[in-house]
C-alpha positions as CSV (number, residue, x, y, z in Angstrom):
1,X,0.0,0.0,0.0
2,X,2.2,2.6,-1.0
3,X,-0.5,5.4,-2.6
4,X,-2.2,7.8,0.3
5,X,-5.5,7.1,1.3
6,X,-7.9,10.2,-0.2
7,X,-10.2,11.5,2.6
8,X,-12.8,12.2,-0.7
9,X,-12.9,8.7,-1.6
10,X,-11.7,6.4,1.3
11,X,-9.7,4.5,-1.4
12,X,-6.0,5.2,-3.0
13,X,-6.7,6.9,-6.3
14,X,-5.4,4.0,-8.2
15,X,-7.5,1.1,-6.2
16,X,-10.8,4.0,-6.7
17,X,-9.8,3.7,-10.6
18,X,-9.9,0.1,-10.8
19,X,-13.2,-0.3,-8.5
20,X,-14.3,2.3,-11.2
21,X,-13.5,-0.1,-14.2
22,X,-14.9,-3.0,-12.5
23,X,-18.2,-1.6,-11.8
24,X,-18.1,-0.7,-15.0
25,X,-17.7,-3.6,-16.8
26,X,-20.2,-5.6,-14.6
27,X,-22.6,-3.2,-14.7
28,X,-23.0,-3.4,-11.1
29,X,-25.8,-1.0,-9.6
30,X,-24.8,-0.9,-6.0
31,X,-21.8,-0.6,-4.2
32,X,-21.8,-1.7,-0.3
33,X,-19.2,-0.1,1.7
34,X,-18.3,-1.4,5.1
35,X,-17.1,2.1,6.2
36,X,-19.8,4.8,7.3
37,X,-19.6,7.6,4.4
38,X,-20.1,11.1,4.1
39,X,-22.9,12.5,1.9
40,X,-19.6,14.2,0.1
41,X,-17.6,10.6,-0.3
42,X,-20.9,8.9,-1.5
43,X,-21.7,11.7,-4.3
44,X,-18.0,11.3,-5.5
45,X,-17.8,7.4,-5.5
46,X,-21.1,7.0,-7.4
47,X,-19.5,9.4,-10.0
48,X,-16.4,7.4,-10.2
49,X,-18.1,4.3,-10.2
50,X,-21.1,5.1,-12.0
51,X,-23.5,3.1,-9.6
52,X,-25.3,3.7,-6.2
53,X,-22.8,4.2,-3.4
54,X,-24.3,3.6,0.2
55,X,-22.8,2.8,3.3
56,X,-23.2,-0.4,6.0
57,X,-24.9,1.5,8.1
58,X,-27.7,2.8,5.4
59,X,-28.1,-0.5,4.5
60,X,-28.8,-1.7,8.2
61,X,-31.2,1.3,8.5
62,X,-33.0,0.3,5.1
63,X,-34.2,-3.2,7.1
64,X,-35.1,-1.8,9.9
C-alpha cells in the first residue's frame, strides 16, 4: 500500500480507478461499503463508479 488514502474517496486513487473499471464492466448497480460515508464521499464514489454508493450502516437502516 504505498498510494495515500484520499479523505474524498476512502480508497488510494489507483484502487478508486480500478473499483471504477470493474463496476463498469459488470454493470453493477450498488456498491456496499463497510465504512460509514459522508454525503460528500458517497456523491463522488457513485461518479467514479457510476453506480449507487451507500454505506453499511444505510443498508442496516434500510431493514429496519
Amino acid at each position: 500500500m504505498t498510494e495515500p488514502f484520499s479523505r474524498r474517496t476512502l480508497l488510494s486513487a489507483g484502487r478508486a480507478r480500478e473499483i471504477a473499471q470493474a463496476c463498469r464492466a459488470a454493470r453493477v448497480g450498488v456498491v456496499v461499503f463497510v465504512n460509514p460515508l459522508t454525503n460528500h464521499q458517497r456523491a463522488a464514489l457513485s461518479d467514479m463508479f457510476g453506480c449507487f454508493v451507500i454505506s453499511g450502516e444505510e443498508l442496516v437502516a434500510l431493514g429496519r
